[in-house]
N, CA, C and O atoms as a GROMACS GRO file, in nm:
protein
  508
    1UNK      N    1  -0.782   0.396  -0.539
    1UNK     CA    2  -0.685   0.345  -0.632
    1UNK      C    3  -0.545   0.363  -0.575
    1UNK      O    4  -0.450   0.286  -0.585
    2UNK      N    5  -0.553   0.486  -0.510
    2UNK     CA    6  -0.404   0.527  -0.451
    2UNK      C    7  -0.336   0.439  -0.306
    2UNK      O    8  -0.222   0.428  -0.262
    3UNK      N    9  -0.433   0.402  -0.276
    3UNK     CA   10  -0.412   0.276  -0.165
    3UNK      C   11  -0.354   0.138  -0.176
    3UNK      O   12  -0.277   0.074  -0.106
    4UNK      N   13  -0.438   0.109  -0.319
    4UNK     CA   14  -0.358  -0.036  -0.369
    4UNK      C   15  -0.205  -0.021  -0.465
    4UNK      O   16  -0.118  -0.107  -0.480
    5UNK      N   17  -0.211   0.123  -0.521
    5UNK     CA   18  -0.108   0.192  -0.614
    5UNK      C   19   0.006   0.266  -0.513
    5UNK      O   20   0.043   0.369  -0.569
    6UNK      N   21   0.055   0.253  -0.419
    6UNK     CA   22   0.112   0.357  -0.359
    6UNK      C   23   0.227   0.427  -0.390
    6UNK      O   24   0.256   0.536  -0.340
    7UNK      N   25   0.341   0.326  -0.527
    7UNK     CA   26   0.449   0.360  -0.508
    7UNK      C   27   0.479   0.514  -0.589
    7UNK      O   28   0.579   0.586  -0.582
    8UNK      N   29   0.330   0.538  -0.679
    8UNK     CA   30   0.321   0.676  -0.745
    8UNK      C   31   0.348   0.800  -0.634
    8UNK      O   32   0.415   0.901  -0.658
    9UNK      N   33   0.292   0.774  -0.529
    9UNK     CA   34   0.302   0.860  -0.423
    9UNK      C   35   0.457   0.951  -0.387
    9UNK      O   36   0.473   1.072  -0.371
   10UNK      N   37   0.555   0.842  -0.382
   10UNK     CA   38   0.701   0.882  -0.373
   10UNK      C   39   0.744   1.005  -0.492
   10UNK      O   40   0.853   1.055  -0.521
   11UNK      N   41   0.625   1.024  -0.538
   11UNK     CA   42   0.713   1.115  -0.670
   11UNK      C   43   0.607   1.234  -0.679
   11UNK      O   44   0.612   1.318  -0.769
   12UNK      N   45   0.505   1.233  -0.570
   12UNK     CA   46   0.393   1.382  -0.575
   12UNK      C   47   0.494   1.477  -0.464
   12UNK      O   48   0.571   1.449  -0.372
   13UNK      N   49   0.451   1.587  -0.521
   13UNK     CA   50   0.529   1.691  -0.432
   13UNK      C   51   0.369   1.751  -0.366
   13UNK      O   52   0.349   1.871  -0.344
   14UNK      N   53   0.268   1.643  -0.342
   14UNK     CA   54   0.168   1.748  -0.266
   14UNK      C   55   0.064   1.602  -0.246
   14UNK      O   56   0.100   1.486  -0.267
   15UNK      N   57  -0.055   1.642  -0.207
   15UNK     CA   58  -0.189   1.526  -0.188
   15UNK      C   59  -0.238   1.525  -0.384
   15UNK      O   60  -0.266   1.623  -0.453
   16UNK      N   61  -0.234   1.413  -0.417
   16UNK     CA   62  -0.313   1.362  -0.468
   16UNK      C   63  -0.468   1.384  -0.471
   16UNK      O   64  -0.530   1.300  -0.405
   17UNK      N   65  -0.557   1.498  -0.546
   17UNK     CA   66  -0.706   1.484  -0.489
   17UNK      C   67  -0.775   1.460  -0.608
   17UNK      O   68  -0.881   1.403  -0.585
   18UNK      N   69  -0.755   1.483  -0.729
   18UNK     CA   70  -0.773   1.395  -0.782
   18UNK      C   71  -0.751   1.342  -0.955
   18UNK      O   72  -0.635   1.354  -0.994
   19UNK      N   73  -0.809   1.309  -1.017
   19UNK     CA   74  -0.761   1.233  -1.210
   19UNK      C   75  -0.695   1.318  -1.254
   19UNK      O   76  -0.581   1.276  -1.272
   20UNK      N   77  -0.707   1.432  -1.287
   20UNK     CA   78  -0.626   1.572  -1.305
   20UNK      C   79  -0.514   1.552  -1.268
   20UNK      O   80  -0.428   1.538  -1.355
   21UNK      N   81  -0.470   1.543  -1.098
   21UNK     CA   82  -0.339   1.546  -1.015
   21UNK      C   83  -0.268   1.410  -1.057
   21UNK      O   84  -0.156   1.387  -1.101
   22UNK      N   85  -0.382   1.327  -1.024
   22UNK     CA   86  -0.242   1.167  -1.099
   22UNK      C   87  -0.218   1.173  -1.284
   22UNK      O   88  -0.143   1.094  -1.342
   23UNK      N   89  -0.278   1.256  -1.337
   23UNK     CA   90  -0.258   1.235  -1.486
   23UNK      C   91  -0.142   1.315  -1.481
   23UNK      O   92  -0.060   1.290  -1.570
   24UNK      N   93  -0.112   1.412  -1.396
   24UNK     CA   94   0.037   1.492  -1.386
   24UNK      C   95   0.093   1.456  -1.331
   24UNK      O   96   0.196   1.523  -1.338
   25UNK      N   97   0.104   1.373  -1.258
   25UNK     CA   98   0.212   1.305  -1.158
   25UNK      C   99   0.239   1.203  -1.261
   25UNK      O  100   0.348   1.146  -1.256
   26UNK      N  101   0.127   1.162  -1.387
   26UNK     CA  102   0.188   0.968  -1.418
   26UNK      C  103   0.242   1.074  -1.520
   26UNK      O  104   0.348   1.024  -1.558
   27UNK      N  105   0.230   1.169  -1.571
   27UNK     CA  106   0.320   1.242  -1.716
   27UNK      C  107   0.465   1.236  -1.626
   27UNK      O  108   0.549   1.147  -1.635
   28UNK      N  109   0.470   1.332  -1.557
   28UNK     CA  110   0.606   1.329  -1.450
   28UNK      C  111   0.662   1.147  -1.457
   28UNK      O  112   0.780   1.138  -1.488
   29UNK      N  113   0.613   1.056  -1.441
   29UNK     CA  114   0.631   0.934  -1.380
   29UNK      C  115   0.726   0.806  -1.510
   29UNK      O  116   0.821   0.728  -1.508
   30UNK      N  117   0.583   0.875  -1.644
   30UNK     CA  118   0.617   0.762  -1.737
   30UNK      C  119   0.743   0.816  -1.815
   30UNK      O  120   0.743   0.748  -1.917
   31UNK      N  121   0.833   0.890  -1.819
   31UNK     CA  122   0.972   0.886  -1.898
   31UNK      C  123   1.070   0.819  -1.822
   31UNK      O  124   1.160   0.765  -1.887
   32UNK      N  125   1.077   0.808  -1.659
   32UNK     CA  126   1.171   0.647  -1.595
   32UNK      C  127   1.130   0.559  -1.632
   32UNK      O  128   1.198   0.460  -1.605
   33UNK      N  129   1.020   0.536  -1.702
   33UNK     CA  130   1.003   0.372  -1.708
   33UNK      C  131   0.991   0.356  -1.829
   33UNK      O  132   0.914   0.278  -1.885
   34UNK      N  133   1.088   0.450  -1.890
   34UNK     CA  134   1.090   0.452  -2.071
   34UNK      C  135   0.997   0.459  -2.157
   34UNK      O  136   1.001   0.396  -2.263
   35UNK      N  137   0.922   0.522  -2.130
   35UNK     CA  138   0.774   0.519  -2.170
   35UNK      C  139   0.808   0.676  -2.221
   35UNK      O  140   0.846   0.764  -2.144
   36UNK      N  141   0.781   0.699  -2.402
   36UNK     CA  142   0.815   0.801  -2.480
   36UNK      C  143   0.671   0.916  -2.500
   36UNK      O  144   0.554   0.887  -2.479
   37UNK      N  145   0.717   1.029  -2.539
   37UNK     CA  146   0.594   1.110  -2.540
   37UNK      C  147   0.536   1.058  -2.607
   37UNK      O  148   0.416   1.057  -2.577
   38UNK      N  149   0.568   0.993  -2.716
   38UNK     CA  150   0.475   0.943  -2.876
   38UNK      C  151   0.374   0.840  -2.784
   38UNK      O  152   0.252   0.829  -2.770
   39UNK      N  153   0.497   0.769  -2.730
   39UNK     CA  154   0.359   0.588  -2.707
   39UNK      C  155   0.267   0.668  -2.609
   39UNK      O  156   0.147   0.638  -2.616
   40UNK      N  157   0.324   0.822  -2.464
   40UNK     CA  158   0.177   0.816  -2.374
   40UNK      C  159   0.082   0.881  -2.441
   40UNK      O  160  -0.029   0.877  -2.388
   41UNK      N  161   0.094   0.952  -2.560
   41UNK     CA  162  -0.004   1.018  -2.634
   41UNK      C  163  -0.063   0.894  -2.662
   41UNK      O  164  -0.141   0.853  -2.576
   42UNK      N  165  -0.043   0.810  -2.780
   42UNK     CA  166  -0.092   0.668  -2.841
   42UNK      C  167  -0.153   0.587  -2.658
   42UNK      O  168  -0.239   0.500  -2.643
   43UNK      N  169  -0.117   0.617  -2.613
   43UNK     CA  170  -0.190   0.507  -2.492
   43UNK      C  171  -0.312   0.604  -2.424
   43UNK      O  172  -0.412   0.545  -2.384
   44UNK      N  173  -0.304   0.764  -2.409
   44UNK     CA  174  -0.384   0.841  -2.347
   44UNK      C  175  -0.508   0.849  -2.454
   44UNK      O  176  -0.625   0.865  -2.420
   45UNK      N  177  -0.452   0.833  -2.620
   45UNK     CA  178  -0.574   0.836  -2.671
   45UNK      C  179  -0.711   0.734  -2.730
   45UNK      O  180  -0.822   0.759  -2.775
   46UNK      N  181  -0.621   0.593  -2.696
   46UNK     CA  182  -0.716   0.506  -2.686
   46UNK      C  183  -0.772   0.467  -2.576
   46UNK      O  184  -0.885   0.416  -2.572
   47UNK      N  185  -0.659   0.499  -2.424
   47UNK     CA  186  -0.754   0.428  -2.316
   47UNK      C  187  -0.820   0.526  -2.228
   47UNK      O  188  -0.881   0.500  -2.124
   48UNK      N  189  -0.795   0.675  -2.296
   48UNK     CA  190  -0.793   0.809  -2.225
   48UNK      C  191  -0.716   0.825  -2.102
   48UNK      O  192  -0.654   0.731  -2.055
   49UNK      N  193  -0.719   0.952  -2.045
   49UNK     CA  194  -0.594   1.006  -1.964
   49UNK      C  195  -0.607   0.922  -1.788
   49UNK      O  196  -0.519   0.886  -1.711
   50UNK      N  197  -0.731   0.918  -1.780
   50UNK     CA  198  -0.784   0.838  -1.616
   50UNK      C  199  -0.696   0.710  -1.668
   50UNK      O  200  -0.576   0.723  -1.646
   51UNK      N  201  -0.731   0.601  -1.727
   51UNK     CA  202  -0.697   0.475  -1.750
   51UNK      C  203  -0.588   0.456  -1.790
   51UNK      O  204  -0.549   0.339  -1.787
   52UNK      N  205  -0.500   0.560  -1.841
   52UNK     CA  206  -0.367   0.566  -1.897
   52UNK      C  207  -0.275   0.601  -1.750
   52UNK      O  208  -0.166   0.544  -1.738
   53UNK      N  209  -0.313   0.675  -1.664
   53UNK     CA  210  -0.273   0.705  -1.547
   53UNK      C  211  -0.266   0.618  -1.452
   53UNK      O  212  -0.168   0.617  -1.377
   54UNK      N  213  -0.376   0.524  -1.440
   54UNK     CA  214  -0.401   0.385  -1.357
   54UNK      C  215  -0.325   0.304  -1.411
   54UNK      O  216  -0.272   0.229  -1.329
   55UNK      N  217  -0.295   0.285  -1.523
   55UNK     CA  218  -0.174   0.229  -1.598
   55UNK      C  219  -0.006   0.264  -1.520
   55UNK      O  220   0.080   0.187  -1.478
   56UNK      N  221  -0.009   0.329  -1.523
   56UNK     CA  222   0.113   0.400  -1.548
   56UNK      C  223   0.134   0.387  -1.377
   56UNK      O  224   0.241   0.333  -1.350
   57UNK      N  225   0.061   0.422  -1.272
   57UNK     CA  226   0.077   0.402  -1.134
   57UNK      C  227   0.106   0.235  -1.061
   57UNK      O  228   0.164   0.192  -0.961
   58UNK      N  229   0.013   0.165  -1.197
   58UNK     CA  230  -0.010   0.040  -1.132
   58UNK      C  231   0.123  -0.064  -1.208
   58UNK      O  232   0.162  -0.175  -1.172
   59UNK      N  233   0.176   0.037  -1.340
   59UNK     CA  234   0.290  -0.032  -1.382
   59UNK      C  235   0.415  -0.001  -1.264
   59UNK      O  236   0.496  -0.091  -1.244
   60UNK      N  237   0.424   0.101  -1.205
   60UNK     CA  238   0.487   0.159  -1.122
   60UNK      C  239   0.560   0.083  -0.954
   60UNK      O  240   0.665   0.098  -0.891
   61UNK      N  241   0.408  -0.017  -0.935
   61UNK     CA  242   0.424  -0.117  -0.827
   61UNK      C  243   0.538  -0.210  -0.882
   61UNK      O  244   0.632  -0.246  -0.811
   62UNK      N  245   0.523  -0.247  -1.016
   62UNK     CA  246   0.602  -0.390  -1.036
   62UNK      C  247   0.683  -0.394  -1.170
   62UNK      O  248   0.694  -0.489  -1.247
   63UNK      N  249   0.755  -0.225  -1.184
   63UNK     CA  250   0.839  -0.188  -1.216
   63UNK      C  251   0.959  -0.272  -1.238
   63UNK      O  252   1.041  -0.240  -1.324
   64UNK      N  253   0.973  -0.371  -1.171
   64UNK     CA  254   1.127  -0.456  -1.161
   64UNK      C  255   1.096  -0.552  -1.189
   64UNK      O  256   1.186  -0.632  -1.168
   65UNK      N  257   0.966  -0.620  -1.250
   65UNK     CA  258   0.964  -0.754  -1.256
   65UNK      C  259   0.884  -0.745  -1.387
   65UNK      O  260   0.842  -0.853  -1.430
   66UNK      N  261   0.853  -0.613  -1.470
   66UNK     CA  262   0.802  -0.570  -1.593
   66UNK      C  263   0.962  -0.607  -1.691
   66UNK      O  264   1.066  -0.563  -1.644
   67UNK      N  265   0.964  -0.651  -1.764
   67UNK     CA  266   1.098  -0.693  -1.895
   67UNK      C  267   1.170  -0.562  -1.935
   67UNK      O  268   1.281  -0.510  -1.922
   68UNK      N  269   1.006  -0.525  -2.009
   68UNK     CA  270   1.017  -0.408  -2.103
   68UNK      C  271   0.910  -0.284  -2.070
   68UNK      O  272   0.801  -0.282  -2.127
   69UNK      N  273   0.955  -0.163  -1.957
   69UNK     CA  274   0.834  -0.120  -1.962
   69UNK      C  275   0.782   0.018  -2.100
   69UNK      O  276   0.681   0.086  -2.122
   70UNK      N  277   0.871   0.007  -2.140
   70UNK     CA  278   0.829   0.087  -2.270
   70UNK      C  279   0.741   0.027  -2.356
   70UNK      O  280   0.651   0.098  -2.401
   71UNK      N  281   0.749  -0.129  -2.399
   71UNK     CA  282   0.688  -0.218  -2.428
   71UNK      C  283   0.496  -0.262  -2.384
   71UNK      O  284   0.388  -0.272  -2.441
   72UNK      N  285   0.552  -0.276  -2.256
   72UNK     CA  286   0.445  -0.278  -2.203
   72UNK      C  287   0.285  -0.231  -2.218
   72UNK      O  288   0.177  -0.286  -2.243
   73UNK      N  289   0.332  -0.095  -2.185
   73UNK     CA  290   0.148   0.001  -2.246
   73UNK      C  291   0.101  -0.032  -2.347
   73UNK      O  292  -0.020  -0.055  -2.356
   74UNK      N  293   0.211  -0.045  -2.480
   74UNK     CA  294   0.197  -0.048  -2.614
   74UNK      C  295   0.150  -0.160  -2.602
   74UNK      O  296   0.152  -0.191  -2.721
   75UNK      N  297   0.101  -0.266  -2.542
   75UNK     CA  298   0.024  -0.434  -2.546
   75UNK      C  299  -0.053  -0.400  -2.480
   75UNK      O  300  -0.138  -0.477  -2.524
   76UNK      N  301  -0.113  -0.337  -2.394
   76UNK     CA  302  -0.181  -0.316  -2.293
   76UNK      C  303  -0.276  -0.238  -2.365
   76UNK      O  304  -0.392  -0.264  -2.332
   77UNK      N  305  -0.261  -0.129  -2.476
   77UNK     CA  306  -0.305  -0.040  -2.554
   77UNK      C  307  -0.405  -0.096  -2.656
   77UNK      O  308  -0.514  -0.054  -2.692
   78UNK      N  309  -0.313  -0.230  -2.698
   78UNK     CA  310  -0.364  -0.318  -2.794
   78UNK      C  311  -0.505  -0.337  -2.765
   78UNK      O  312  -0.608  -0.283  -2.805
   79UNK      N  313  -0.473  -0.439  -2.676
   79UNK     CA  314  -0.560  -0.477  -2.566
   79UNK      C  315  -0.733  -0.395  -2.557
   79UNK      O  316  -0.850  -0.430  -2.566
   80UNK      N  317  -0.668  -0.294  -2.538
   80UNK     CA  318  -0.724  -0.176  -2.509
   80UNK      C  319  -0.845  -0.188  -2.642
   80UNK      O  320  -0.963  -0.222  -2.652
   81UNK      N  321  -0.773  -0.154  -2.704
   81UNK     CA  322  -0.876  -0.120  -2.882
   81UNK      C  323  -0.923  -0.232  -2.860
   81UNK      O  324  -1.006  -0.185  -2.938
   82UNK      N  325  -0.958  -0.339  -2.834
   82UNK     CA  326  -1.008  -0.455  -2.913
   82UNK      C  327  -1.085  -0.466  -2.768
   82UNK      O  328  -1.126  -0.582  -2.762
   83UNK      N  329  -1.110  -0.421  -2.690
   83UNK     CA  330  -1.230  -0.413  -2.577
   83UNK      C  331  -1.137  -0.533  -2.473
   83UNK      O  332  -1.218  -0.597  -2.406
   84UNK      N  333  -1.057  -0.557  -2.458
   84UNK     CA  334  -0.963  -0.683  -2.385
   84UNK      C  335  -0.908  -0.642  -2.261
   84UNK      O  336  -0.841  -0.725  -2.199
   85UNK      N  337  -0.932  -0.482  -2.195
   85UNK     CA  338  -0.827  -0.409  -2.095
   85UNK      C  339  -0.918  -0.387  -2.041
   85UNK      O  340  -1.033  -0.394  -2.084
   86UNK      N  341  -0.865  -0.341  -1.887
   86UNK     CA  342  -0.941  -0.294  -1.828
   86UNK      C  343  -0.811  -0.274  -1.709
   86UNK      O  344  -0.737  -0.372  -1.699
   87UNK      N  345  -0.777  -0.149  -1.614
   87UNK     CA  346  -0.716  -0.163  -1.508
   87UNK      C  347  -0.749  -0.159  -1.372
   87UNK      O  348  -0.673  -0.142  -1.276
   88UNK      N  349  -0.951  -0.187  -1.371
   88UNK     CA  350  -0.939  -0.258  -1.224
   88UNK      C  351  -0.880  -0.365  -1.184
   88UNK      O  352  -0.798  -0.359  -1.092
   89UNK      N  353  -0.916  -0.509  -1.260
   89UNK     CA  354  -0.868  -0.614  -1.205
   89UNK      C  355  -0.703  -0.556  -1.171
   89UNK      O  356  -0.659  -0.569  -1.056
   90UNK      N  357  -0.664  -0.525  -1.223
   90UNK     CA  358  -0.468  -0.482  -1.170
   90UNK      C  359  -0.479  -0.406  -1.058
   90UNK      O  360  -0.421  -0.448  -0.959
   91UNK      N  361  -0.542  -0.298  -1.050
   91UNK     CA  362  -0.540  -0.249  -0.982
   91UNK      C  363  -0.609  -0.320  -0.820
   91UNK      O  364  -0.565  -0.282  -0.711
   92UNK      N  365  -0.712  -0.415  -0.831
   92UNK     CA  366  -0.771  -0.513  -0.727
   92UNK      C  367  -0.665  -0.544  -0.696
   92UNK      O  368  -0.605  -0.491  -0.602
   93UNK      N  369  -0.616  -0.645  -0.774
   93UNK     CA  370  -0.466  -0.746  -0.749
   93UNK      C  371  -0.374  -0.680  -0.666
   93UNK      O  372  -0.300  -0.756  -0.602
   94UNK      N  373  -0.361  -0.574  -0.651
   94UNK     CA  374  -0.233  -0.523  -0.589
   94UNK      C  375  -0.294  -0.469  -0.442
   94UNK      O  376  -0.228  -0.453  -0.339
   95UNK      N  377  -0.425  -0.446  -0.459
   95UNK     CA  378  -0.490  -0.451  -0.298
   95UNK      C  379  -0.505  -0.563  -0.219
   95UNK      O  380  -0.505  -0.562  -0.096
   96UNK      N  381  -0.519  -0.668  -0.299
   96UNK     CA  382  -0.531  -0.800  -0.189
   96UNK      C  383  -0.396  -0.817  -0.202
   96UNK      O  384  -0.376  -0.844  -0.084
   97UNK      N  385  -0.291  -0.822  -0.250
   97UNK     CA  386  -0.149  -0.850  -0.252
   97UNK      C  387  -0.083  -0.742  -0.084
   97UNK      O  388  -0.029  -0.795   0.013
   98UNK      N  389  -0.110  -0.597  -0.098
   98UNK     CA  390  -0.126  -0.530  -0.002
   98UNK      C  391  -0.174  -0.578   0.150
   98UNK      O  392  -0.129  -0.555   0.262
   99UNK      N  393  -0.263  -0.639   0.111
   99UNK     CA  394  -0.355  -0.643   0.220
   99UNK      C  395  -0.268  -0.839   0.276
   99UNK      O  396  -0.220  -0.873   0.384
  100UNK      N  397  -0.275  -0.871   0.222
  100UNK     CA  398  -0.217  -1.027   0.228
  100UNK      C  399  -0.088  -0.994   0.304
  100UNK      O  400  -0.082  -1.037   0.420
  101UNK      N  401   0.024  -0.919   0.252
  101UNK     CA  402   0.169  -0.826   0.328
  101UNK      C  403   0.133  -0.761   0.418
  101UNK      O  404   0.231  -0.741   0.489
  102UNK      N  405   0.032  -0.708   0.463
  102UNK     CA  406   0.009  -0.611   0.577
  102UNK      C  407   0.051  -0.466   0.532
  102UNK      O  408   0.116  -0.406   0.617
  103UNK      N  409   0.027  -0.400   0.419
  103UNK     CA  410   0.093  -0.279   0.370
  103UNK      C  411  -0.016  -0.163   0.380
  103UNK      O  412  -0.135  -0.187   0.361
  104UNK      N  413   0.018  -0.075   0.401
  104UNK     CA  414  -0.067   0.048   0.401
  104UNK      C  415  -0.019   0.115   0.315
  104UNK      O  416   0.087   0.067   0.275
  105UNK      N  417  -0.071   0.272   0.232
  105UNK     CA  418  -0.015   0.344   0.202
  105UNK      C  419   0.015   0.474   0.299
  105UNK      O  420  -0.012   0.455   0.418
  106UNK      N  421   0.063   0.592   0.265
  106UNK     CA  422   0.090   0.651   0.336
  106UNK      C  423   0.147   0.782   0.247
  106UNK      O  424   0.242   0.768   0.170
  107UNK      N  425   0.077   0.912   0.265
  107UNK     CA  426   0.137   1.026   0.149
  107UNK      C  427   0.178   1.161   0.227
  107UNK      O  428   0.114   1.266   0.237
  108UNK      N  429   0.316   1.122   0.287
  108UNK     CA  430   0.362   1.233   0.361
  108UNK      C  431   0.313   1.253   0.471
  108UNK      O  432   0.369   1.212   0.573
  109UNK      N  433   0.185   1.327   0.473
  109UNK     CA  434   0.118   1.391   0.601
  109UNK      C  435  -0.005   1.267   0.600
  109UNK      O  436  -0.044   1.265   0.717
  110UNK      N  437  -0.067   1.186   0.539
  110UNK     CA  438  -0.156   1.141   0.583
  110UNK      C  439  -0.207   1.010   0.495
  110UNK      O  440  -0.166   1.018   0.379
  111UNK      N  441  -0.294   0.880   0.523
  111UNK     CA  442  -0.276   0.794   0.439
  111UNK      C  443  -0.365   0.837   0.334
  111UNK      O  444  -0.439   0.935   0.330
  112UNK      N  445  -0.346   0.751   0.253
  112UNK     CA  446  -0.404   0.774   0.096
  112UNK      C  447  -0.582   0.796   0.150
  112UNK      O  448  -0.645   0.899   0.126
  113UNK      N  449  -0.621   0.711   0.203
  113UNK     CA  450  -0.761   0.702   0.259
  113UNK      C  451  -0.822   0.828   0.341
  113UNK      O  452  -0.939   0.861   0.318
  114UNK      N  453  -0.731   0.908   0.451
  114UNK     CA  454  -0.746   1.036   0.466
  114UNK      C  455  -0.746   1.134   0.362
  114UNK      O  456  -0.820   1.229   0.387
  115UNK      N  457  -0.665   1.144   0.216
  115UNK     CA  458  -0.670   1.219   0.145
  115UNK      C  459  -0.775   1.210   0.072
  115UNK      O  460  -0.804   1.310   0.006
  116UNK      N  461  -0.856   1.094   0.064
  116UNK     CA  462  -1.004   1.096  -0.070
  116UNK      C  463  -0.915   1.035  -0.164
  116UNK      O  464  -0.898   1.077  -0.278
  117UNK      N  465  -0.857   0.934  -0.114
  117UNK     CA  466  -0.792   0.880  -0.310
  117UNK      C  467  -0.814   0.738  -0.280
  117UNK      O  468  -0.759   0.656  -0.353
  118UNK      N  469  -0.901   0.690  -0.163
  118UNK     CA  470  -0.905   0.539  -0.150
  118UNK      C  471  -1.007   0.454  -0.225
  118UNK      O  472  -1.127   0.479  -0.238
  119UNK      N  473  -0.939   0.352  -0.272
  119UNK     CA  474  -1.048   0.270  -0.318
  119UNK      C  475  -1.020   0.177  -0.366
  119UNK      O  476  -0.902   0.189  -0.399
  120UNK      N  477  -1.066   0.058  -0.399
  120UNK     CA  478  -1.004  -0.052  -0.510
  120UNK      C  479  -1.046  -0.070  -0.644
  120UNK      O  480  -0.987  -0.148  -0.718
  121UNK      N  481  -1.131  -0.012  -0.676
  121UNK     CA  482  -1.153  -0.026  -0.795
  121UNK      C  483  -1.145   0.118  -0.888
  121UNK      O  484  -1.144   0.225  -0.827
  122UNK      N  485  -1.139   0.119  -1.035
  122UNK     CA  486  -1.144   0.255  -1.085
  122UNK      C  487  -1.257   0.324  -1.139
  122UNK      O  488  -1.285   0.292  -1.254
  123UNK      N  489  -1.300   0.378  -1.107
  123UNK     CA  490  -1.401   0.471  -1.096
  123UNK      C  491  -1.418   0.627  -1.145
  123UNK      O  492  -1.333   0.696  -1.090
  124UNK      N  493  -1.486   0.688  -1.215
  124UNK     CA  494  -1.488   0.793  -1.292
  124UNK      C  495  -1.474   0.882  -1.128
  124UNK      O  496  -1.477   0.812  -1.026
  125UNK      N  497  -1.463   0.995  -1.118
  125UNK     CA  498  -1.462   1.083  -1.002
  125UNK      C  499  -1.406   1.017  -0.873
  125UNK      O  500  -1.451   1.068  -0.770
  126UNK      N  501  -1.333   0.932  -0.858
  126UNK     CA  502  -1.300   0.888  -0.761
  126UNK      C  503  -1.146   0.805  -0.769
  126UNK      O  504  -1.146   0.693  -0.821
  127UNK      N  505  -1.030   0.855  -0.722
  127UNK     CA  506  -0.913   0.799  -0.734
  127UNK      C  507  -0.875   0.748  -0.642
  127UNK      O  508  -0.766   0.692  -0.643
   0.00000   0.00000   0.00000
C-alpha cells in the first residue's frame, strides 16, 4: 500500500511495519488536511482504523486537487455505510499512475518494498 501511497512517508519519523504504525502516522497526518477529531472518530468507526488510514494516506497523494479535504472522508464514510467504498481501487489507481511516471517510493533508509509495506492492494496483515 505504502508503495502506491508514498507521500505519508514524509511525515514517519521511523519504518512503517505495520496497520498499527500507519494508523499513528494517519492520526499525526489527518489534522493538515482539516480533518477534525470528531469526523476521524466518525470515519474510524464505520470504515475501521486499517481503511480509515488507507484513506487518509491515499487522500494525502492528491491533497491539492481534493476542494474540501475535511469534507471529503465524511462522503467517503457515507459511502462507506451503504456498502459503496472500498480503498483498493484508490489505492490501485495511484500505483499504475506511479508506475505510468516512473515513481518509486522511498522511506529514508530503504524503499517501501524493502521495509514489508509493499503492495497494491489492501489487505488485512499486510500494508
Amino acid at each position: 500500500m505504502l508503495s502506491n501511497c508514498p507521500e505519508i512517508l514524509i511525515y514517519a519519523q521511523g519504518d512503517i511495519r505495520s496497520w498499527h504504525d500507519l494508523a499513528r502516522l494517519a492520526d499525526i497526518v489527518r489534522p493538515m488536511m482539516g480533518i477534525t477529531v470528531e469526523l476521524w472518530g466518525a470515519v474510524m468507526n464505520i470504515m475501521g482504523a486499517i481503511e480509515a488510514s488507507v484513506v487518509i494516506a491515499a487522500m494525502l497523494e492528491r491533497v491539492t486537487e481534493i476542494k474540501n479535504p475535511g469534507a471529503y472522508p465524511r462522503t467517503l464514510t457515507m459511502r462507506s455505510k451503504e456498502g459503496l467504498f472500498s480503498s483498493s481501487p484508490m489505492v490501485m489507481a495511484f500505483g499504475r499512475r506511479s508506475a505510468a511516471w516512473g515513481f518509486t517510493a522511498v522511506n529514508s533508509k530503504q524503499t517501501a518494498g524493502q521495509a514489508g509495506v509493499a503492495g497494491a492492494g489492501v489487505r488485512r496483515g499486510e500494508v
